[in-house]
Structure formats: C-alpha cells, structure tokens
C-alpha positions as CSV (number, residue, x, y, z in Angstrom):
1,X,0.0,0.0,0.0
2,X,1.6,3.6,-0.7
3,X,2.3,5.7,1.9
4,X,1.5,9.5,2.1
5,X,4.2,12.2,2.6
6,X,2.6,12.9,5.8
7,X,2.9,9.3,6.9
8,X,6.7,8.8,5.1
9,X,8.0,12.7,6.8
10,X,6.0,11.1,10.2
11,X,8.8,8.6,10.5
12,X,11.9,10.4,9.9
13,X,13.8,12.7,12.2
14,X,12.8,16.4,12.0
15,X,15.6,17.6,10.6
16,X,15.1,15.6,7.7
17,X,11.5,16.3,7.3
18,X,12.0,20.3,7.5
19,X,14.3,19.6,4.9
20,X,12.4,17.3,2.3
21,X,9.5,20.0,2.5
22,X,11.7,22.7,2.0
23,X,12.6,21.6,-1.0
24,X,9.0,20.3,-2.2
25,X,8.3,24.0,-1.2
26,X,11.4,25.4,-3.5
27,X,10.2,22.7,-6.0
28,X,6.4,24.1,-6.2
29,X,7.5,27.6,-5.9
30,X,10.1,27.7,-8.9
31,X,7.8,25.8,-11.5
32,X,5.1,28.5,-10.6
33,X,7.4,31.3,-11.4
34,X,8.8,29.4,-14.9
35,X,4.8,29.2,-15.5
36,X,3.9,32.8,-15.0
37,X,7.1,33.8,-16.9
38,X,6.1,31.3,-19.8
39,X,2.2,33.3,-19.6
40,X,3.9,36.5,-19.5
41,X,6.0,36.3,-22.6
42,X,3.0,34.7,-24.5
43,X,0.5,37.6,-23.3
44,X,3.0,40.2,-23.7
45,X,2.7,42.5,-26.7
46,X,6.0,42.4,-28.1
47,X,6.7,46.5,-29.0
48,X,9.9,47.6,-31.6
49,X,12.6,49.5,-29.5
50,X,12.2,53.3,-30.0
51,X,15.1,53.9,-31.3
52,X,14.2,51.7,-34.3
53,X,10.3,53.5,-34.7
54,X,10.0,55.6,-37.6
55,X,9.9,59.2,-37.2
56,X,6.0,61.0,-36.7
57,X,4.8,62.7,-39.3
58,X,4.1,66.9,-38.3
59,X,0.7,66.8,-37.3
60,X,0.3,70.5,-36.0
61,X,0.5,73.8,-37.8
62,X,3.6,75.8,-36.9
63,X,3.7,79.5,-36.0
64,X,1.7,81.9,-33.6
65,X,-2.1,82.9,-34.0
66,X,-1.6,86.5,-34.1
67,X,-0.5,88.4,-37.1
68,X,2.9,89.7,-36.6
69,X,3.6,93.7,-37.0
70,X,6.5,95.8,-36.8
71,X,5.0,98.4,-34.6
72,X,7.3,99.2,-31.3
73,X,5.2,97.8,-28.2
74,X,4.5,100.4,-25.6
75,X,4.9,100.5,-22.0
76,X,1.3,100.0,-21.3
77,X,1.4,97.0,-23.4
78,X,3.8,95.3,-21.7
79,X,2.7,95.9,-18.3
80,X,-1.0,94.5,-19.8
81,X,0.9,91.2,-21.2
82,X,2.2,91.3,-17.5
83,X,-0.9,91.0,-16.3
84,X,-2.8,88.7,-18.7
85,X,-3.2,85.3,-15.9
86,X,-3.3,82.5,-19.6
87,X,0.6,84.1,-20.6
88,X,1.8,83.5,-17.1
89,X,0.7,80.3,-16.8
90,X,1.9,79.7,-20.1
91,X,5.0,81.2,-19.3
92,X,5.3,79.2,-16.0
93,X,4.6,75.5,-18.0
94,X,7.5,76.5,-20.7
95,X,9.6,77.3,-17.6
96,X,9.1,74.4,-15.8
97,X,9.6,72.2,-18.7
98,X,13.0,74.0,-19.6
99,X,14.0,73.3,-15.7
100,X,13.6,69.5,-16.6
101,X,15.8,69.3,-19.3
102,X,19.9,68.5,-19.2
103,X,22.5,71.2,-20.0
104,X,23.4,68.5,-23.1
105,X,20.2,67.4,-23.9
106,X,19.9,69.5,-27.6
107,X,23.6,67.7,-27.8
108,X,22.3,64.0,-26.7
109,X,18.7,64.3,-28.9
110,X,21.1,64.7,-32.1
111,X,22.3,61.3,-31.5
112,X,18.6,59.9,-32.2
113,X,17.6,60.2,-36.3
114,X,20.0,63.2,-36.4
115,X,18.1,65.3,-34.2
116,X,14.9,65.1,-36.7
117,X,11.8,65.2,-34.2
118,X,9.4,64.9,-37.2
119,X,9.0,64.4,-41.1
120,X,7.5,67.3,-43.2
121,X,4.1,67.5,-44.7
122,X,4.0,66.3,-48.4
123,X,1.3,68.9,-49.4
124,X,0.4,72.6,-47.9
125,X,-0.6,73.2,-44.7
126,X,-4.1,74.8,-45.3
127,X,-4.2,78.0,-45.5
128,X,-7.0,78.7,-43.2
129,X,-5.3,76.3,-40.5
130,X,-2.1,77.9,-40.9
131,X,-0.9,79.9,-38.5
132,X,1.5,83.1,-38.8
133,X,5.5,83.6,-38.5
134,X,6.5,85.8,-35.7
135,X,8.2,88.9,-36.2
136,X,12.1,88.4,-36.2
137,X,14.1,91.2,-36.6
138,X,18.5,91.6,-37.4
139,X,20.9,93.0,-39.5
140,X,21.6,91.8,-43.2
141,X,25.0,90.5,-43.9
142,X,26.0,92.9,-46.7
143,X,25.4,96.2,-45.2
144,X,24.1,95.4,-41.8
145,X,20.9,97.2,-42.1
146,X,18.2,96.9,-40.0
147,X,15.5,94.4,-41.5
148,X,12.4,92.4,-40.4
149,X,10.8,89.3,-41.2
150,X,7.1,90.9,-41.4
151,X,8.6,93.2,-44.4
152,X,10.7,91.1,-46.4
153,X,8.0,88.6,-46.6
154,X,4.8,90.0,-47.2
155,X,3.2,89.8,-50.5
156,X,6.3,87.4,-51.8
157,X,6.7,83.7,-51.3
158,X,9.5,82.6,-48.7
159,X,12.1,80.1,-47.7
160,X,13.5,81.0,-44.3
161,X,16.2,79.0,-43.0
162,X,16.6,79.3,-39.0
163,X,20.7,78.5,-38.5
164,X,22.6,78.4,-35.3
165,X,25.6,76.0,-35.9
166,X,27.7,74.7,-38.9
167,X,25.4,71.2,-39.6
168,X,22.3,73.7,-39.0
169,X,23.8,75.3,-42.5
170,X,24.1,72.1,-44.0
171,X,20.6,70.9,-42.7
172,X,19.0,74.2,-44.6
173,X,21.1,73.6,-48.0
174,X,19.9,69.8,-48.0
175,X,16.4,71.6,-48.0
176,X,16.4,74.6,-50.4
177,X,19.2,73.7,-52.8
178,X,16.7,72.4,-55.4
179,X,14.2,74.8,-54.6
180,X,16.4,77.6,-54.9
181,X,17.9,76.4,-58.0
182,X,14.4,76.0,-59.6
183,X,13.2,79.5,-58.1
184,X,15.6,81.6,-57.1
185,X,15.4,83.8,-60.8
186,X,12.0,84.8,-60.0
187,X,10.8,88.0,-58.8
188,X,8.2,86.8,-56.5
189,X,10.5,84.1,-54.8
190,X,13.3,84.7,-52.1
191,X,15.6,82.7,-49.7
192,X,16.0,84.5,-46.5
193,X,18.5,82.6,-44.0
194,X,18.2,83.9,-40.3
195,X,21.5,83.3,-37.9
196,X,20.0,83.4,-34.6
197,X,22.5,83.5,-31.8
198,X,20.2,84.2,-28.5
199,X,23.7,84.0,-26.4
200,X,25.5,87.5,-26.1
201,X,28.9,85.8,-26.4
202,X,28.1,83.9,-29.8
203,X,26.3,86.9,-31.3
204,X,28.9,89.1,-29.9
205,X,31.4,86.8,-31.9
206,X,29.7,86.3,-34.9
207,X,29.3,90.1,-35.5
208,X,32.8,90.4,-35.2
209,X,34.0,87.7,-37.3
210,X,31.5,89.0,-40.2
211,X,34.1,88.8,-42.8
212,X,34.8,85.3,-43.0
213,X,31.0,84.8,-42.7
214,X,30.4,87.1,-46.1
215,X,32.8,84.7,-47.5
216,X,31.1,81.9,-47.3
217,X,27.9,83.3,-48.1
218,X,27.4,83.9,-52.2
219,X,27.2,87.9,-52.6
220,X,23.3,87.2,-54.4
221,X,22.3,86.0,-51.0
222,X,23.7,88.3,-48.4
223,X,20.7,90.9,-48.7
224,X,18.6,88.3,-47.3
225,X,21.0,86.8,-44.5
226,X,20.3,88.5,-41.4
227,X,22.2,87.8,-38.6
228,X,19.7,88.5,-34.9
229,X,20.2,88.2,-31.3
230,X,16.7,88.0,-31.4
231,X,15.1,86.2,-27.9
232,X,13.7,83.2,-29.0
233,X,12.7,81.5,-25.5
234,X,8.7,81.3,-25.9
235,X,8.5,81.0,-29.6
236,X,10.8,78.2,-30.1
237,X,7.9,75.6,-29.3
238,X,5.0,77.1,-31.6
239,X,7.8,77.0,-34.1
240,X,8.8,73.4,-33.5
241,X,12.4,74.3,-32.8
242,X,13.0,72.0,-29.8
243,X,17.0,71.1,-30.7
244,X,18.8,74.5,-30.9
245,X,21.8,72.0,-32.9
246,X,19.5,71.5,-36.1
247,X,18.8,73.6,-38.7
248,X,14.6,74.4,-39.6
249,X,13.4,75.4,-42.8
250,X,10.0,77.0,-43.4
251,X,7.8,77.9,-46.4
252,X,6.0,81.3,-46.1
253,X,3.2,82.8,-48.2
254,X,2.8,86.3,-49.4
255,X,0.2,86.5,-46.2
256,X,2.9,85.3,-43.7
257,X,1.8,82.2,-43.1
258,X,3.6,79.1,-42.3
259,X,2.4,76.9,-45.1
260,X,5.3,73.7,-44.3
261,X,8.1,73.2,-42.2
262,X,11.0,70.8,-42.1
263,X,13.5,70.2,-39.4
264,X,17.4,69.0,-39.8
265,X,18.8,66.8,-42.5
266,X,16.1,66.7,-45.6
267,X,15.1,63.1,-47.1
268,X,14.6,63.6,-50.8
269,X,10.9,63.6,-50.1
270,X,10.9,66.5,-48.0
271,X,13.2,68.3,-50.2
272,X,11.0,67.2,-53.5
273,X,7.8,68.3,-51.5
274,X,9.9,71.3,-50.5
275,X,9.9,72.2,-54.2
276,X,6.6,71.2,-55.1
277,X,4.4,73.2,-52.4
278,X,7.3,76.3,-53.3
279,X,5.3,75.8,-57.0
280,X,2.1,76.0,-56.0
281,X,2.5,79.0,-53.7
282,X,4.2,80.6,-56.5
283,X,1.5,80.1,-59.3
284,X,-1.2,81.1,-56.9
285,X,0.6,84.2,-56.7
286,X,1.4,84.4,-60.0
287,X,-2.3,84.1,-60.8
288,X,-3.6,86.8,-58.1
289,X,-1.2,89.5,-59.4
290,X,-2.7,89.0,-63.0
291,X,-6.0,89.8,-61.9
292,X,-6.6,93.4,-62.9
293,X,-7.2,95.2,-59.5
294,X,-5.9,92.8,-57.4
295,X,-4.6,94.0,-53.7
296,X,-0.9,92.6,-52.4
297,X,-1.0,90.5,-49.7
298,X,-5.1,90.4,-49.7
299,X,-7.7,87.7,-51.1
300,X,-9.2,88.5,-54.3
C-alpha cells in the first residue's frame, strides 16, 4: 500500500523532514514562477525598440495665432501682457519644462535620427489652419541694415532658413538647394537665411567675425541673411524648434503664413515636396497679381 508524505516525513527525524519540505516547497514555488514567466511572454505584446520607430509625421501647424507687425510695443502694453493670468501660466509651463531638461540634452537628442523630431508634410498646410511667422528682426549681412521678417515677406513667397551652428547650414542647403535652384530667378520668390545667436557671447562673436562669414555666403544672398540676437525663448515651441543643434526650414506665403516646415537633414521627399508646395504658392501668386485690381497680400 503507498504511503502519504505525511505518513513517510511522520517517521523520519525532523531535521530531515524540515528539509524534504523545504525543498518540495522550492520545487512548487520555482515551477510557478517558470509558468507565469512562460504566460507573461506569450500575453505580452512584443513593442519595436524606440530607437528603431519611424519618425511621426508633423501633425500641427507651426507658428503663432496672431499676425505679426513691426509696430514698437508700448509701456502699457507690456505691463497688460504682465498681467494677462493665460501668458503667465503659459509662461510658468515653458519654464518648468526648460528646468527639466539637461544642459546637453539638444547635444544628446542629435544622437537619435540626427536630431529630426518629425518628417514634413507632403502637401500645404491649409491655408486657413495655418498659423502666422512671428516677427524676427536683425541686421543683413551685406550692409548690416536693420531688416524684419514681417517686411521682407509680405506679398512674396518665402524660404527662411533658421541657422545656429555649422550642420544647422548644412541641414537648410539639404532643404532649399533644389528649390532655390528651380526658383531663385523669380521676382516673386526669395531665400532668407536667419543666424540666430540668442547667447551674447556667440552673437557678440559672430558680429565680429562678419568677414569670414560674407565669405562663405554667395554675394546674391547676403541681402537676405540677417544675422539676430533676437530672444527666442517662448516661440521656439509654436515653431517646432526643440533642438537649438539642427537647422529648420519653413515655407511662407505672401500672407505670412507658415504653409510647411521641415527640421534637420532633408530626405529627398521632404526636399521634393519642398519644391513642389514652393510651385504651388508661386503660381497662386502668379495668378492673383494677374488679376486686374488685385490687392498685395489680400484675397481676391
């Protein structure tokens, strides 16, 4: 007749009995956790690594809601934007999320797709979900006079290049060189390159080193490079500049609207659809100036 492990353990010293259910209990327990490992994996939805993900499409218009202007804000007007409780708070979220971020993080984010955060839009952003391209103001590379975005680009159709660092110069020509090569002969198109160097130090520096920079820069072009110290702190994020290492190219209509944005090193998609959208914005144009009558810069 078989004996039960009660009845066998019942018999034997209890040393040896502590010790045979010790290990039935080491036994039980280990074959549980190989089991719920074994469930785990099967249930588990496997995910790809992030690193490997493709890159998100843009799937927000770029640029601020209110129309920019060139006219000098008054003291009154600041201490109202002082005031206004929505800024603040929006000022207070931008801070708080600048206080969580490295001193190398712009550095560190470069090392995933290049710094490329999205992939640009392969048509026109709609014109009436468009939003506009703040006012940035600096001095042009030729004669260092005083010029403005809001001017240069109203009623013409715009490629503006946003540079900081040597690979943000590459980034912009990887961008605009077939558009500009296509484009650049007519009247209604320009290629405006910004060198924005928030820092005192850097701007400081690349002020004084303007020579070497005019050299590099074909002479056709420096009417339209303009080099700002411009304070970029709460517009970089409507903008979609969130890696100050990359360069940003954007296409403006003659109503100084964002109408598509790329960031860093151009695929030769974006830099096809680059040219493409460039054409359509110019033969819209084209067509409203030929209508006898027609206003610049206003809907006929």
């Amino acid at each position: 007749m078989a004996l039960s492990l009660r009845q066998v353990c019942g018999s034997l010293p209890f040393r040896i009995t502590r010790q045979i259910c010790l290990n039935r209990t080491i036994h039980v327990s280990r074959a549980l956790l190989l089991e719920q490992q074994q469930t785990t994996k099967e249930t588990k939805p496997t995910t790809p690594d992030a690193k490997g993900q493709p890159l998100p499409p843009l799937n927000r218009p770029l640029g601020v809601r209110q129309r920019p202007t060139t006219a000098v804000v008054t003291r009154m007007e600041r201490v109202k934007s002082l005031m206004d409780t929505d800024a603040l708070m929006a000022q207070r979220r931008h801070l708080i999320k600048e206080a969580g971020k490295g001193y190398f993080h712009d550095l560190n984010m470069t090392r995933k797709h290049g710094g490329k955060t999205w992939i640009a839009p392969k048509v026109l952003i709609r014109e009436d979900k468009a939003l506009y391209l703040p006012n940035i103001s600096g001095t042009t590379l030729n004669d260092g006079t005083k010029k403005d975005t809001t001017t240069m680009c109203f009623d013409r159709v715009t490629v503006i290049a946003m540079l900081g660092t040597h690979i943000s110069e590459a980034h912009a020509s990887s961008f605009a060189y077939s558009t500009n090569a296509r484009y650049l002969d007519n009247p209604l198109y320009q290629y405006v390159q910004i060198n924005l160097q928030e820092n005192l130090l850097k701007s400081f520096l690349v002020k004084l080193f303007s020579s070497s920079l005019r050299s590099s820069v074909p002479e056709h072009l420096q009417s339209t490079y303009l080099v700002s110290g411009q304070n970029m702190e709460y517009l970089r994020d409507p903008l979609g500049m969130t890696n100050s290492k990359v360069g940003y190219v954007y296409l403006i209509d003659e109503n100084l609207k964002i109408r598509w944005g790329g960031s860093a090193d151009a695929t030769l998609e974006e830099a096809q659809s680059l040219e493409s959208c460039t054409g359509v914005l110019l033969k819209r144009l084209e067509a409203k100036k030929a209508k006898p009558g027609a206003t610049p810069g206003v809907k006929s």
